[in-house]
C-alpha positions in Angstrom: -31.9 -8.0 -17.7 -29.0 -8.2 -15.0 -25.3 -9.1 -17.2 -24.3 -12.2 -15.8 -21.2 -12.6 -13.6 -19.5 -14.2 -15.7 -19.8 -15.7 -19.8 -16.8 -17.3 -21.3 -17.2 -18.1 -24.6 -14.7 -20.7 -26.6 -11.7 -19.8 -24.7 -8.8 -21.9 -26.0 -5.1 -21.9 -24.7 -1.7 -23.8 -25.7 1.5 -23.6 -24.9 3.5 -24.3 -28.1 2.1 -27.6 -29.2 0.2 -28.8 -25.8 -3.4 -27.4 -25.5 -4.4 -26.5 -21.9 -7.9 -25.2 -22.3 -9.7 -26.3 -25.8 -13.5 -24.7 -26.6 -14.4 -24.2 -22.8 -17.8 -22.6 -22.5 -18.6 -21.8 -19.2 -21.2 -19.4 -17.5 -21.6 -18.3 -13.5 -25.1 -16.6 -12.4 -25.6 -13.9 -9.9 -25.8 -16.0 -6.2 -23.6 -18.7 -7.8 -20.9 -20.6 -6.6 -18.9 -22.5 -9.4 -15.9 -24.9 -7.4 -13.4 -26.0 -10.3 -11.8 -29.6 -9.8 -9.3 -31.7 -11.3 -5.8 -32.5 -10.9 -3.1 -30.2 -11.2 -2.2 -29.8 -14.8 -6.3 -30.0 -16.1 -6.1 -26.2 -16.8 -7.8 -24.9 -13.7 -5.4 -21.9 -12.6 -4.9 -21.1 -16.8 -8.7 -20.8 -16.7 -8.5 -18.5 -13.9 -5.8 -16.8 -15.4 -7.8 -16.0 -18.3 -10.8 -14.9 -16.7 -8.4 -12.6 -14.5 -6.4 -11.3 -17.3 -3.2 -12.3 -16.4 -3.1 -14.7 -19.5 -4.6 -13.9 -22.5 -6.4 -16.7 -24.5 -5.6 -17.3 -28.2 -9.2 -17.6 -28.9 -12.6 -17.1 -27.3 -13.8 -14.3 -24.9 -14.7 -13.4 -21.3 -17.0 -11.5 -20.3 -17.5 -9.6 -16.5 -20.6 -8.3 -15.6 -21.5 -7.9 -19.5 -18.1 -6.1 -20.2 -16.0 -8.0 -22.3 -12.3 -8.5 -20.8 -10.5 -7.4 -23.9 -12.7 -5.0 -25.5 -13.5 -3.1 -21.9 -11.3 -4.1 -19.6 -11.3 -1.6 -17.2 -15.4 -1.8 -16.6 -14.5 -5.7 -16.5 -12.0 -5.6 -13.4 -14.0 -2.9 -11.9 -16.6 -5.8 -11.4 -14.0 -8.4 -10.7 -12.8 -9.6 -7.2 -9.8 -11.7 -7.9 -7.4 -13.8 -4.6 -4.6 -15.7 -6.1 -2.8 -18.7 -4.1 0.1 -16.7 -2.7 -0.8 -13.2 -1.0 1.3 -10.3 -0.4 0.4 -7.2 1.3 2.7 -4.3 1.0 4.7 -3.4 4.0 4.1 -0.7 6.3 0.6 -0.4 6.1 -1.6 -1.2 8.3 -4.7 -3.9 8.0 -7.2 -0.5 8.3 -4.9 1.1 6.1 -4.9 -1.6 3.5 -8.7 -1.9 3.7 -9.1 2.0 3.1 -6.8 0.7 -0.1 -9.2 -1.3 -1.4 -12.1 1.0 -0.7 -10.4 3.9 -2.9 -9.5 1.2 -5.8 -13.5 0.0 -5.5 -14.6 3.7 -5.1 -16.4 2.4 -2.2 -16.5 4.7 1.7 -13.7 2.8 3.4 -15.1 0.1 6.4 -15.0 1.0 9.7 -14.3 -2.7 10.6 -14.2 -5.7 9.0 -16.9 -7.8 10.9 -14.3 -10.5 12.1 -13.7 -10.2 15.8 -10.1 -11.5 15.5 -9.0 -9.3 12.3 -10.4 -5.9 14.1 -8.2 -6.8 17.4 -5.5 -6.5 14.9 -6.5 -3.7 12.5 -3.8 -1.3 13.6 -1.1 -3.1 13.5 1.2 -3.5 10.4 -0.5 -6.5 8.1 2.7 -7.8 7.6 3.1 -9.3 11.0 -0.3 -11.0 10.9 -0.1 -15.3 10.2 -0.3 -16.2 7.1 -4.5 -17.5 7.3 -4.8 -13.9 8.9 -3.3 -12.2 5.8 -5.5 -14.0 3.5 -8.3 -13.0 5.0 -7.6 -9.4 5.0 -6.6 -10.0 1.6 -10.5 -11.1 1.2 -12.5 -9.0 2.7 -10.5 -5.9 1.2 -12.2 -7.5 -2.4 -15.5 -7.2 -0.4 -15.9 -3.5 -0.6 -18.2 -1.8 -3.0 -20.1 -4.0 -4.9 -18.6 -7.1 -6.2 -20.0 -9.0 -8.9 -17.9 -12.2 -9.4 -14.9 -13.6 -7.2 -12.3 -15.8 -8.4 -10.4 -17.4 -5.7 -7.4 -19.7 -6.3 -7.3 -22.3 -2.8 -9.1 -19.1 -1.1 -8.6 -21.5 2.0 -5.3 -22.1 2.4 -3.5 -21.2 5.8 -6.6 -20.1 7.2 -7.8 -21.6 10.4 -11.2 -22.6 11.0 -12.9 -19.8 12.4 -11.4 -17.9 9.6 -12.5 -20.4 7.4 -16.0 -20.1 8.6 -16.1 -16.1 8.7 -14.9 -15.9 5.1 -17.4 -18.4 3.9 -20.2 -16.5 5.5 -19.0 -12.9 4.2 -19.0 -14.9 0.4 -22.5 -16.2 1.3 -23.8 -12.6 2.3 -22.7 -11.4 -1.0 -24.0 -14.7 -3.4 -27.2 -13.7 -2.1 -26.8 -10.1 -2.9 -26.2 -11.1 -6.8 -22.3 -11.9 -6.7 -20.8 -15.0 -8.7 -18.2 -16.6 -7.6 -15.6 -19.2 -9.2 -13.2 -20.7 -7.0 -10.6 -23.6 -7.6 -10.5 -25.6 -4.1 -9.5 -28.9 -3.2 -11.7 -32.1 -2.6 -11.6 -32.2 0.8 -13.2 -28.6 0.7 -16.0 -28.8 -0.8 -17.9 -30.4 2.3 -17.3 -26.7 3.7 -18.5 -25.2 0.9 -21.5 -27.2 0.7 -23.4 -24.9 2.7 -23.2 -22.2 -0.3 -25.0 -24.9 -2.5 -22.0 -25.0 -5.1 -21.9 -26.1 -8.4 -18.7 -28.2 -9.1 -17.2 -29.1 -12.2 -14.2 -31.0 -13.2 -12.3 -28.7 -15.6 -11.3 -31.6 -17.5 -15.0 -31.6 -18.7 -14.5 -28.2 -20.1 -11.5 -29.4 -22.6 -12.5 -32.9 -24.0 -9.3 -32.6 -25.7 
């Protein structure tokens, strides 16, 4: 049986005496699209920060692809595809260079485009001079290479026109069908894009009653 994308089991985290995330039990299946709501301060980027590793619960586990974050981490972030809110792209590379990046991290052949008529008019130039929407979506579809099994993707939206928009939502859908999970935090009035994906949302307050 396939290891689902992602299993997190009783993750609890406070900060001194407040509790952010308390007992949250949350699965995502291959071809699903979790959205995360709730107002800022409900837990939704700690939750991602946990199932990215950047912050480490104090209980609970997280599991990638069947590899659990702690115990294997490196077999866990193999499988992982993770965009956080702000995106930086190293200077003096450029877009083809930075994709050929990603391809050598994934151990994946490196692209010979990206599939996005706008991004490969600009592959050759240095990423850093690209808009902001532009860089987030080179950002993206360098997680793309190889074979992803679960994306987390903090506002993967923000900046980005809608064409972009619209290109990065079909690129997610291509992989969802190929098995990928996904868990994204987005904003309400998102979700009517996302609706095409068939998404699964849930309030992250529901997660930690307390």
């Amino acid at each position: 049986m396939t290891a689902l994308p992602l299993q997190v089991r009783g993750v609890q985290k406070r900060y001194a005496a407040r509790v952010i995330l308390a007992g949250v039990d949350l699965e995502v299946g291959p071809g699903e699209l979790v959205v995360l709501r709730g107002p800022n301060g409900t837990g939704k980027s700690t939750l991602l920060g946990c199932v990215c590793g950047q912050i480490v619960p104090d209980e609970g586990t997280i599991a990638i692809a069947g590899s659990d974050l702690r115990a294997a981490p490196m077999e866990a972030r193999r499988a992982l595809r993770a965009l956080a809110q702000e995106v930086e792209v190293p200077p003096g590379i450029t877009g083809r260079e930075w994709l050929a990046f990603c391809a050598d991290v994934f151990g994946a052949p490196a692209p010979g485009g990206t599939g996005d008529p706008q991004l490969d008019e600009v592959l050759d130039q240095l990423a850093t001079t690209y808009s902001v929407g532009l860089r987030r979506r080179l950002a993206f579809l360098g997680l793309c290479v190889g074979t992803p099994r679960l994306f987390v993707l903090d506002e993967p939206f923000a900046g980005v026109d809608v064409d972009g928009r619209r290109a990065m939502l079909e690129r997610l859908g291509a992989d969802l069908r190929a098995g990928a999970g996904a868990l994204i935090a987005a904003h309400d009035h998102e979700l009517g894009e996302l609706a095409s994906l068939g998404p699964r949302v849930v309030d992250v307050r529901t997660l930690s009653p307390t």
